[in-house]
N, C-alpha and C positions, 0 to 999 in steps of 0.2 A: 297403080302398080304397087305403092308402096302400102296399099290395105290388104294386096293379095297376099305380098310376102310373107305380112304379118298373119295372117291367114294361114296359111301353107305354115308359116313356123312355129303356130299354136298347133296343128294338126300333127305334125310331126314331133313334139314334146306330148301331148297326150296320147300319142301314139307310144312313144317307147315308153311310157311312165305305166301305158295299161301292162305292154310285152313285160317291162320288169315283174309288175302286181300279177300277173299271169305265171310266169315261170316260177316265183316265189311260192303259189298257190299248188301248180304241177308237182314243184317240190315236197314239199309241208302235210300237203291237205290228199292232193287228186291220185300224186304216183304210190302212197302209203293204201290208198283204200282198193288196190290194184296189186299191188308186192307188198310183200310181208318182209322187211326188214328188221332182224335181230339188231336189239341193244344191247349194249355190255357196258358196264362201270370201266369211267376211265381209271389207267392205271398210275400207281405214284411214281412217278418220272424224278421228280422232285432230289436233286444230293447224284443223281446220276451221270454217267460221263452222253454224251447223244450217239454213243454206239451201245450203249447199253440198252436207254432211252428207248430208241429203234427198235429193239431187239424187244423190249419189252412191249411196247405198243403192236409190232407184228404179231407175238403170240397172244393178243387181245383181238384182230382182226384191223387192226387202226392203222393210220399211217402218222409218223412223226415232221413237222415241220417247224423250221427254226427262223422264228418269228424277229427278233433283238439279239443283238449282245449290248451285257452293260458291265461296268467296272463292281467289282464285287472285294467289300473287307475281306473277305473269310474264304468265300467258295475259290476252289482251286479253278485256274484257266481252263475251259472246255465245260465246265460240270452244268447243268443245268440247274436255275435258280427259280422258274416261274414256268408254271405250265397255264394252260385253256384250251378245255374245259378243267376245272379243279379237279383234282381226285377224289373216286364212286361216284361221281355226276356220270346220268347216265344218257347214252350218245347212242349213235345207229353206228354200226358195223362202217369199217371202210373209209370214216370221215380221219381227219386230220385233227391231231391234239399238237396244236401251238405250244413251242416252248421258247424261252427265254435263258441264252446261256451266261456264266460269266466270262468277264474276259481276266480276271485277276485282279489283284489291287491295280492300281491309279499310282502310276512311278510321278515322281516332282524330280525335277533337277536341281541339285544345292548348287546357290549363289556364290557369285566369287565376292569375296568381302574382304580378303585379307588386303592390306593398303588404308583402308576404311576406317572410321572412329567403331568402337565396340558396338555402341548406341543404335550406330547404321547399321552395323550386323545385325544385333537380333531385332531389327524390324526387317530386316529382306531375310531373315531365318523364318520367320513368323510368319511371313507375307506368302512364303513357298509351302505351309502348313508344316513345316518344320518345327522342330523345337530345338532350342539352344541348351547343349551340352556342359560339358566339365569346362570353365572358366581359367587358365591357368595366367597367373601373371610372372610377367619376367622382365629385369632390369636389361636395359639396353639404350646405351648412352647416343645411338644413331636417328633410332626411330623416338618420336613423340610419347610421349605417353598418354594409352587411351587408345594407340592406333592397333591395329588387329597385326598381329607378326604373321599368324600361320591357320589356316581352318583343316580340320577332318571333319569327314571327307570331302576328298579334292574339288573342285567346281567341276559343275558338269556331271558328276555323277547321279547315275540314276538310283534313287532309292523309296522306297514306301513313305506314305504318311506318318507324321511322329517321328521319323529317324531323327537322334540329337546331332549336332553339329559341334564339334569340340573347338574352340578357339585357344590361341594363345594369344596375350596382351600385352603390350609393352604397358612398363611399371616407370618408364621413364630413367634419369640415370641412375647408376647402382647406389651414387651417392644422396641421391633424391630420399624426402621421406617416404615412406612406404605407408597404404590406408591400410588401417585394423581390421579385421574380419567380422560382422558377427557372429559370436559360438553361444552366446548364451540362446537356450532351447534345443540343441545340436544336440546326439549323444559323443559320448567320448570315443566311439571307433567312428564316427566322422570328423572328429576336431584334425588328425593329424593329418588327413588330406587336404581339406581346407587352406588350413595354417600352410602347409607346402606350397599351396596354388600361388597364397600372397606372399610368400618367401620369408617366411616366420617360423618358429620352431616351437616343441609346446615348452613350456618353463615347469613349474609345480605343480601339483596339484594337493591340493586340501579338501577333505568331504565334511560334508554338513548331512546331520538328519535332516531326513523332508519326508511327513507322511505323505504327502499329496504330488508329490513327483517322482517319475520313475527312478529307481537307481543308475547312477551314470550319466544323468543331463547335466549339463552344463545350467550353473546356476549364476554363477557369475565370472569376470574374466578381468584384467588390470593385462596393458591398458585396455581403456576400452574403445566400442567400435566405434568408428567412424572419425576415430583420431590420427594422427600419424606418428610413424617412429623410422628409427631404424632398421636396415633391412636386416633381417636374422635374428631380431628381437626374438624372446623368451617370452609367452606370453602365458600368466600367470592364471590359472583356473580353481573355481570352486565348483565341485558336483556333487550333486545328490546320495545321500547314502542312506537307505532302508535300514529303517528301527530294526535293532538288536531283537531281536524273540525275546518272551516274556518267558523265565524259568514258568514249568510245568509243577502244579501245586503237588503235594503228597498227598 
C-alpha cells in the first residue's frame, strides 16, 4: 500500500510539473505563433505618484500593480520608487509593470532621558539614530550634576532620522566650579554660544597674525579647557588675524 502511494504521488508531482511546463510553453512559445501580440517599451513610472503611474501605463496598454512599500529618505509618501519591468524594456501589451512605492521617511520616537546621567542620554539619543543637539549647562543646587534637567523634543515624539535632541544639564551648584569649554579651533561667532551653554562670558580678545589660519579662529584661550573656575568667568581669547596686504609697488 505504502509503494502505491508513493507511486500515485510521484505521478501526481510529474503530473502538475508537466501542466506547469505546458502552460508556460502555451504561454511563451504556442499562443504567440497563433496571436500576434504588440509590444510596447515600458514606460518611466519611476518619481511618480500610482495615480499617475496608472494613468501612464493605461495609455501604454499595460496594467499597473503595486508590488512593496518601503520606507524611503527622500521620495515623498505614495510616489513610486522601483518599477519591473525597467523602463524601454520591452513587454507584450496588457501585462502588468510592478511597482514599488514609498511609504516616507522611517519616524524614530525620542527617548525620555531627562532624570538620567548626560552620558546615558546620548547613547539612548544615538541608539534611536538620533543625534544629540545644543548642550546647555545650568547651575542647580537640587539636581546632581551631569544629570539631564530637560530634553527637546519631548519623549515620544515622532521625528525623522538625524533629528538633534537638545538637552539641558545640571552644572551642579551655582557655587560649584564650573568645566572650561574648548574654543580653541572654534570661530569667534560660535564662542559666544558655547561660553553661554557653560555659563561663562567672553573676556578679551587679542589677535595675532596667522598665515595659515583663517581669520577669527580661536587660537588660544586662558583659562583653559578642561579646568574649572568660577561660574560667569571671563574667558580670555586669542584669534587669528589675516596679514595686512602688502602696499602695491609704483
Amino acid at each position: 500500500m505504502k509503494r502505491l502511494a508513493r507511486i500515485a504521488a510521484t505521478a501526481v508531482g510529474i503530473a502538475l510539473g508537466t501542466g506547469i511546463i505546458f502552460l508556460l510553453l502555451l504561454d511563451e512559445v504556442i499562443m504567440p505563433s497563433f496571436v500576434s501580440v504588440d509590444r510596447v517599451h515600458a514606460p518611466q513610472l519611476v518619481g511618480r505618484t500610482v495615480a499617475e503611474g496608472r494613468q501612464r501605463a493605461r495609455e501604454k496598454g499595460l496594467r499597473l500593480a503595486v508590488l512593496d512599500s518601503v520606507y524611503h529618505e527622500t521620495a515623498p509618501r505614495g510616489q513610486i520608487v522601483d518599477q519591473t519591468p525597467e523602463v524601454r524594456e520591452q513587454i507584450k501589451k496588457h501585462r502588468r509593470v510592478f511597482v514599488t512605492i514609498s511609504r516616507g521617511q522611517r519616524l524614530y520616537s525620542v527617548p525620555e532621558v531627562a532624570g538620567g546621567s548626560e552620558r546615558d542620554a546620548v547613547l539612548q539619543i544615538q541608539g534611536r539614530q538620533l543625534t544629540v543637539g545644543q548642550v546647555k549647562y545650568r547651575s542647580d543646587g537640587s539636581i546632581p550634576e551631569g544629570a539631564v534637567i530637560s530634553q527637546a523634543p519631548a519623549p515620544g515624539t515622532a521625528v525623522t532620522r538625524s533629528t538633534p535632541v537638545h538637552l539641558e544639564v545640571s552644572s551642579g551648584s551655582p557655587f560649584a566650579p564650573k568645566l572650561v569649554p574648548q574654543l580653541v579651533g572654534l570661530s569667534i561667532e560660535e564662542v559666544e554660544t558655547v561660553l553661554d551653554n557653560h555659563e561663562m562670558r567672553l573676556g578679551s580678545l587679542r589677535e595675532r597674525l596667522n598665515s595659515t589660519i583663517p581669520p577669527g579662529q580661536v587660537l588660544a584661550q586662558q583659562p583653559a579647557a578642561g579646568t574649572r573656575t568660577a561660574r560667569d568667568t571671563a574667558v580670555q581669547l586669542v584669534v587669528s588675524a589675516a596679514p595686512l596686504p602688502r602696499p602695491s609697488q609704483p
